[in-house]
LUMVEX-669290 format. One record per residue: residue number from 1; x, y, z of N, C-alpha, C in turn. Coordinates in nm, 4 decimals. Example, Ala and Ser with C-alpha at 12.3 -4.5 7.8 and 13.67 -1.06 7.14 Angstrom:
BEGIN
  pos     neast    nnorth       nup    caeast   canorth      caup     ceast    cnorth       cup
    1    1.3190   -0.5690    0.7800    1.2300   -0.4500    0.7800    1.3200   -0.3300    0.7800
    2    1.2850   -0.2250    0.7080    1.3670   -0.1060    0.7140    1.2900    0.0030    0.7870
end
This chain:
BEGIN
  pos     neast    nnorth       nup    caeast   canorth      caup     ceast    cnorth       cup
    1   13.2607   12.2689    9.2631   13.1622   12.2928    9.3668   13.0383   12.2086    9.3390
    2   12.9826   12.1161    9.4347   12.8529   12.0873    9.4363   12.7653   12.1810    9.4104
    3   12.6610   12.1059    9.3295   12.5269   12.1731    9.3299   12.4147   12.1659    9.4517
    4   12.3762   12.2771    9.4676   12.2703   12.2353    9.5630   12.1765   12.1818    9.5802
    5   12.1075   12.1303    9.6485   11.9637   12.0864    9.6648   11.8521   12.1737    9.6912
    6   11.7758   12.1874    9.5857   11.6913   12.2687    9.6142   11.5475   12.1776    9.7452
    7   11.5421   12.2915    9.8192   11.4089   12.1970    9.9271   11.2777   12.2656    9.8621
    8   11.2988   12.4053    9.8646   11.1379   12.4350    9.7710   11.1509   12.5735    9.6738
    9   11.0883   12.6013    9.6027   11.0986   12.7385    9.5423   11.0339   12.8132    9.5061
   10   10.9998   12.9611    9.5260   10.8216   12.9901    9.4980   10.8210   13.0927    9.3636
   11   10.7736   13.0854    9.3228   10.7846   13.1355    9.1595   10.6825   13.2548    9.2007
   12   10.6411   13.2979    9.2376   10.5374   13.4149    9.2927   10.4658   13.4064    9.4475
   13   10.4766   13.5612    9.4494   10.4072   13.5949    9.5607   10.2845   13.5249    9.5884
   14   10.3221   13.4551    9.7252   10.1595   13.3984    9.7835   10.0193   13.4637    9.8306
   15   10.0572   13.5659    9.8382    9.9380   13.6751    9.8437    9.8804   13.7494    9.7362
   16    9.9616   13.7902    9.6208    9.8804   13.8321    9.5409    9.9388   13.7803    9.4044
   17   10.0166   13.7016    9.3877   10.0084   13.6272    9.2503   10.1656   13.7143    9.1775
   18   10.2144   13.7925    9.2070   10.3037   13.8488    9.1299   10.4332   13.7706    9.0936
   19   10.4646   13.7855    8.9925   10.6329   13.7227    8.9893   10.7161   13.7941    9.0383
   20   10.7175   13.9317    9.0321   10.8127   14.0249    9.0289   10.8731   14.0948    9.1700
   21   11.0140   14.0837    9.2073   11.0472   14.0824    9.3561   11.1332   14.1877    9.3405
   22   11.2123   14.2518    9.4615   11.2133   14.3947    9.4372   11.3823   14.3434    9.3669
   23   11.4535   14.2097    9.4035   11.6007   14.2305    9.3606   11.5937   14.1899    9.2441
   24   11.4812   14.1239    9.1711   11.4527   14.0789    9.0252   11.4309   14.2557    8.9352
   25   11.3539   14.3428    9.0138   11.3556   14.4433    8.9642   11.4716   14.5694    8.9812
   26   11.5797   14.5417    9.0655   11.6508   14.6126    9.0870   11.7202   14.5744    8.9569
   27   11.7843   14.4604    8.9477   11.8870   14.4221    8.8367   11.8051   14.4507    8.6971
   28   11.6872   14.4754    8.6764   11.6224   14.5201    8.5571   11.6247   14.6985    8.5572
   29   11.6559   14.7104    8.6610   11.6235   14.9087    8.7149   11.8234   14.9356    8.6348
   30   11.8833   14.8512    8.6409   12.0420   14.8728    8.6591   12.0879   14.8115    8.4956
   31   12.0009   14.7509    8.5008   12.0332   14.6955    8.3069   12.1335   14.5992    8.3510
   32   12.1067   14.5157    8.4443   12.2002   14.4077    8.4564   12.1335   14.2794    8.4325
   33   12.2139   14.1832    8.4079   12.1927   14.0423    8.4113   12.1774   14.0062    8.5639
   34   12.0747   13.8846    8.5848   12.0858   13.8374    8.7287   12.1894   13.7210    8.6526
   35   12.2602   13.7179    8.7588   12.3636   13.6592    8.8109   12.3510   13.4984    8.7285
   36   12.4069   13.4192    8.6700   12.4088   13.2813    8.6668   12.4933   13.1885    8.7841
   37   12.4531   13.0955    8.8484   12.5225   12.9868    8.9041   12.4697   13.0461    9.0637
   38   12.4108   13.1052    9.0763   12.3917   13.1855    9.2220   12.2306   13.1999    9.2654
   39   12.1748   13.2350    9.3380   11.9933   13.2762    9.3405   12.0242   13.4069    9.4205
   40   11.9335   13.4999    9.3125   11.9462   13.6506    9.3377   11.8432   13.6819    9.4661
   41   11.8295   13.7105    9.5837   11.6974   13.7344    9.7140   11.7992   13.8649    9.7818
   42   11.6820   13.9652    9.8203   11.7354   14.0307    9.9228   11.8144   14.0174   10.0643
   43   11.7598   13.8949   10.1378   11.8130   13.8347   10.2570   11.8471   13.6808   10.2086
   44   11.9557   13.6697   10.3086   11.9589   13.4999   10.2651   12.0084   13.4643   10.4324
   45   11.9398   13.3857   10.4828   11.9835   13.3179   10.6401   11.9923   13.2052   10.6205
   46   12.1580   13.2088   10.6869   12.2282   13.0335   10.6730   12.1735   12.9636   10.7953
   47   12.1158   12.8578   10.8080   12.1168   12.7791   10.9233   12.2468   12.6232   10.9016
   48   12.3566   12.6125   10.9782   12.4651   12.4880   10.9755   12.3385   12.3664   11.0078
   49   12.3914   12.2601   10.9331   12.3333   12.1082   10.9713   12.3920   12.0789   11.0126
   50   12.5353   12.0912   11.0451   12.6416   12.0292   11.0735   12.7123   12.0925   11.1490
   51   12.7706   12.0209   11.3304   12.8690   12.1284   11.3740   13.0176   12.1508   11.3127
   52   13.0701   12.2377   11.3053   13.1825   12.3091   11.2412   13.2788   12.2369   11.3520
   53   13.4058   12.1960   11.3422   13.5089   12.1368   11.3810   13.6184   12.2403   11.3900
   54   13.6544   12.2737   11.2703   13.7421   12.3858   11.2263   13.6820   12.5067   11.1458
   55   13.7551   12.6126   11.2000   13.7736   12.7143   11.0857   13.8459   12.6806   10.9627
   56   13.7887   12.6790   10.8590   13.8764   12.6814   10.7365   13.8097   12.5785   10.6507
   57   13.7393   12.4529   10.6878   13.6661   12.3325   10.6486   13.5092   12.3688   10.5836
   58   13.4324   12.3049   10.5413   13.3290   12.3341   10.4637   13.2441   12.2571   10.5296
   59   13.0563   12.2893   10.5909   12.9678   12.2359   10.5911   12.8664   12.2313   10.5303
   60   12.7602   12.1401   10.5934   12.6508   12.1350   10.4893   12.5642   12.2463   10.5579
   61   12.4752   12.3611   10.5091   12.4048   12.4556   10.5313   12.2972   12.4845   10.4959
   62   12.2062   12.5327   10.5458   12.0311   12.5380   10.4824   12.0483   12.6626   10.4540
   63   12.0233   12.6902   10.3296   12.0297   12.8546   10.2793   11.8804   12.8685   10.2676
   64   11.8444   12.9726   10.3428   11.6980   12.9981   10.2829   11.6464   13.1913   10.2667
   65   11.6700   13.2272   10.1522   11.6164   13.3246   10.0480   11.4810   13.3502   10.0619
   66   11.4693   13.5285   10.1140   11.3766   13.6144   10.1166   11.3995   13.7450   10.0233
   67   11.2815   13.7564    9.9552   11.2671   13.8860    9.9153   11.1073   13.9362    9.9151
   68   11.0511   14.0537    9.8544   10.9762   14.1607    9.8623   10.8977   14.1481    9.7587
   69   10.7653   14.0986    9.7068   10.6919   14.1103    9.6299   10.6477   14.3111    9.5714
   70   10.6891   14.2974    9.4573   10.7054   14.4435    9.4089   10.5288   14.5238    9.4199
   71   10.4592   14.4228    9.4123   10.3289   14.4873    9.3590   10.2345   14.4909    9.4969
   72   10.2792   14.4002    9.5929   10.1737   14.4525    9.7380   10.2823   14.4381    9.8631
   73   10.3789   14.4103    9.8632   10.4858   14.4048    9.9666   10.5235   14.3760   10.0092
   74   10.4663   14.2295   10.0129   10.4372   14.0866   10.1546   10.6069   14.0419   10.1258
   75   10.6770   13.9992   10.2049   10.8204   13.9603   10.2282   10.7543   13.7953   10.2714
   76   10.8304   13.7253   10.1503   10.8240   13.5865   10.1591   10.9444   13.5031   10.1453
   77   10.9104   13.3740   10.1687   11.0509   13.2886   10.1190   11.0563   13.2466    9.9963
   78   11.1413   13.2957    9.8715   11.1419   13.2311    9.7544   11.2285   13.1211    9.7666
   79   11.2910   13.0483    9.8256   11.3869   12.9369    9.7867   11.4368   12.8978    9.9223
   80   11.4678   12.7493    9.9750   11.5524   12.7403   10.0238   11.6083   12.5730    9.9448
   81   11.7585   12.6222   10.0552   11.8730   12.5047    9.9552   11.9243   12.4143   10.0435
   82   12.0434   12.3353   10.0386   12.1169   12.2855   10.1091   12.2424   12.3309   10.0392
   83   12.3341   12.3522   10.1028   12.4547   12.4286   10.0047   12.5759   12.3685   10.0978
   84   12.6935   12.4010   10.0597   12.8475   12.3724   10.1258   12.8816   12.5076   10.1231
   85   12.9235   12.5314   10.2802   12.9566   12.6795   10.2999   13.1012   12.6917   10.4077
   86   13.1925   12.7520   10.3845   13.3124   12.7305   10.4984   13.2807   12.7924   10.5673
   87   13.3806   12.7169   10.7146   13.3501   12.8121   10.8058   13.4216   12.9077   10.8715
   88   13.4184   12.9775   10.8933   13.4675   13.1279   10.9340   13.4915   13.1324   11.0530
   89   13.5864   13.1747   11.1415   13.6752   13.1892   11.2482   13.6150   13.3445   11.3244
   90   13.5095   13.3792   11.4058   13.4426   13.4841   11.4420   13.5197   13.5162   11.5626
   91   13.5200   13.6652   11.6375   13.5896   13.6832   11.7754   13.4557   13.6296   11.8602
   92   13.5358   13.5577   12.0143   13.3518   13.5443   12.0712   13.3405   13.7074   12.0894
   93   13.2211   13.6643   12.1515   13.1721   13.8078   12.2575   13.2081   13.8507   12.3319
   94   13.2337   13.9584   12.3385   13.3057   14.0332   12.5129   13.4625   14.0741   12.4410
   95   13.5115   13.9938   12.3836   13.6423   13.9855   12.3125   13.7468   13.9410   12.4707
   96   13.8949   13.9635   12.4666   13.9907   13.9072   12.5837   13.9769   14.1111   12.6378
   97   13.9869   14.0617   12.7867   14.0024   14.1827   12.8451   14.1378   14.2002   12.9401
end
């Protein structure tokens, strides 16, 4: 697997200076390791760069990672990427009637 490209990354809350985010503190609440090879955020929204052709094939994707500053609340963007993500075969809407 490619590595991603990181576009930016915020090491603390822009409002009040904290490092500490609520999924950085969950996995410390659980006695777990965060994850290696992955970026731990509460939300993550894919935007495609690329239109999808097929189901089953891989594009290029803007991943961009939100979570929750633990100490005043403000929901920011810690990270976004460029990543390779497949694509998935969805029903449309309405479904066949």
């Amino acid at each position: 697997m490619e590595p991603s490209k990181v576009i930016y990354q915020i090491e603390k809350c822009p409002k009040c200076g904290c490092k500490e985010t609520v999924t950085r503190e969950a996995y410390k609440m659980a006695e777990m390791e965060v994850p290696t090879g992955g970026y731990p955020s509460l939300e993550k929204i894919f935007v495609p760069l690329e239109e999808p052709r097929l189901a089953g094939v891989t594009v290029r994707v803007m991943v961009n990672h939100y979570d929750v500053c633990v100490k005043c609340g403000t929901r920011y963007g810690t990270r976004g990427e460029i990543v390779k993500a497949p694509v998935q075969a969805q029903p449309m809407p309405g479904g066949r009637k």
